[in-house]
N, C-alpha and C positions, 0 to 999 in steps of 0.2 A: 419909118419916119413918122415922128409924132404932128399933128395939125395943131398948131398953135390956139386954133377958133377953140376945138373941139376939147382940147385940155382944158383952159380955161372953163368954158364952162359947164365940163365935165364935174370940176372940182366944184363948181356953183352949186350946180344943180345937185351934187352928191347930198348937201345935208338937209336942202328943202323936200327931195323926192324920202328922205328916212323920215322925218319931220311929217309927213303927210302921211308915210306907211303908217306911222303909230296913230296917228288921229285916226286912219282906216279901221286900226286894230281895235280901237277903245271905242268908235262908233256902231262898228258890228251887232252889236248885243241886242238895239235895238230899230235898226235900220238893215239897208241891204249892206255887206262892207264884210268886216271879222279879218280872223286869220289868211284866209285862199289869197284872198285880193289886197294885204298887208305885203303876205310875202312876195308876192310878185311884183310888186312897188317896189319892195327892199331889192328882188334881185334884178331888175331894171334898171335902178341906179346902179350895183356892183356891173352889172352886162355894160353897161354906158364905159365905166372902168376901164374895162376889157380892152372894149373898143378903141378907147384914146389912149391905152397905155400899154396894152396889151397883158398876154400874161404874167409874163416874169416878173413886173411890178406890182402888179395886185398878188400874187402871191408871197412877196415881198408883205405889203404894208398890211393885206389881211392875215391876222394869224390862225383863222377858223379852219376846224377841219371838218368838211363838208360830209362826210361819212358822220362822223361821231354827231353833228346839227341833225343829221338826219335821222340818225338810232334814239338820240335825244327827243326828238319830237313826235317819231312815232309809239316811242315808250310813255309821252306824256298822254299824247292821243287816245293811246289806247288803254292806259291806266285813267284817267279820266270816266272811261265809257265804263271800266272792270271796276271800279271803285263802287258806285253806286250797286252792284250789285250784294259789295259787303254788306250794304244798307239795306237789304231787301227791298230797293227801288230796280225798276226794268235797265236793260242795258242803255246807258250815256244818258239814264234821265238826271236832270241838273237839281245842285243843292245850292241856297246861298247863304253864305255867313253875314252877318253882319257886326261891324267892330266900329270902335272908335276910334281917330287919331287924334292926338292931340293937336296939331295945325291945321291938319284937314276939315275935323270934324266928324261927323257920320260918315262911314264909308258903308259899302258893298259891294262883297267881291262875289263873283259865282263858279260853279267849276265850268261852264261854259268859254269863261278867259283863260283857263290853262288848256281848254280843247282846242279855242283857236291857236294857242301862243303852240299848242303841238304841229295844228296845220302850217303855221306860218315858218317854223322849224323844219317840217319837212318839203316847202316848198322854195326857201332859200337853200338849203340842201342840195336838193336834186340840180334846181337850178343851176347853181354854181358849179356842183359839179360836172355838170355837162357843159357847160361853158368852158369848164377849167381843162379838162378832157378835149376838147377840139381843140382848146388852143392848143395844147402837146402836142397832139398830132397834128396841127398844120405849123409849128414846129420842127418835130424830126421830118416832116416833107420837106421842108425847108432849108433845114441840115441839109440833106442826101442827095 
């Protein structure tokens, strides 16, 4: 039985808690924040989900596969760190590019934002995956 309170602002709170994850992610670089504490935002609000819809809905409306978010981010992770090494720089020491955008203007990007966007890959990952894995199993309990 879904709780009317908790959907509602389940659904609220879904895009302001993502909305906040990214400001965490883009904050990081120079503050306490990055990827670890992005991704645990992001799966806070999916866990929130969970909770007011349980599983079979959220694996419905998300099409993510939390294996493949997680090979994905520990490949970015750790390609990251092995990259620098191409460059005869020590292991995960950071490079920054700097470009132009046309509307933006001056940007810079550093490889520090794909080390977090690896973290944050693999801690939405895990995350959900273990969420998604108890709900089954308290599921086929359920069942039987």
């Amino acid at each position: 039985m879904i709780s009317l309170i908790l959907a509602t602002f389940s659904q609220l709170l879904l895009p302001v808690l993502v909305f906040f994850s990214l400001h965490l992610m883009l904050r990081g670089h120079n503050a306490p924040g990055g990827g670890f504490i992005a991704g645990l935002m992001t799966a806070a609000a999916l866990a929130l989900q969970y909770i007011a819809f349980g599983s079979a809905y959220v694996r419905a409306k998300i099409w993510l596969n939390y294996r493949a978010l997680l090979a994905t981010g520990l490949a970015l992770a750790g390609g990251t760190g092995i990259a620098a090494l191409f460059y005869g720089r020590a292991f995960l020491e950071h490079r920054m590019f700097h470009g132009h955008v046309p509307l933006l203007g001056a940007i810079e990007l550093g490889t520090p934002l794909l080390f977090d966007l690896g973290v944050y890959c693999v801690v939405v990952g895990v995350t959900l995956m273990i969420i998604s894995t108890l709900g089954e199993e308290r599921q086929r309990g359920e069942d039987s």
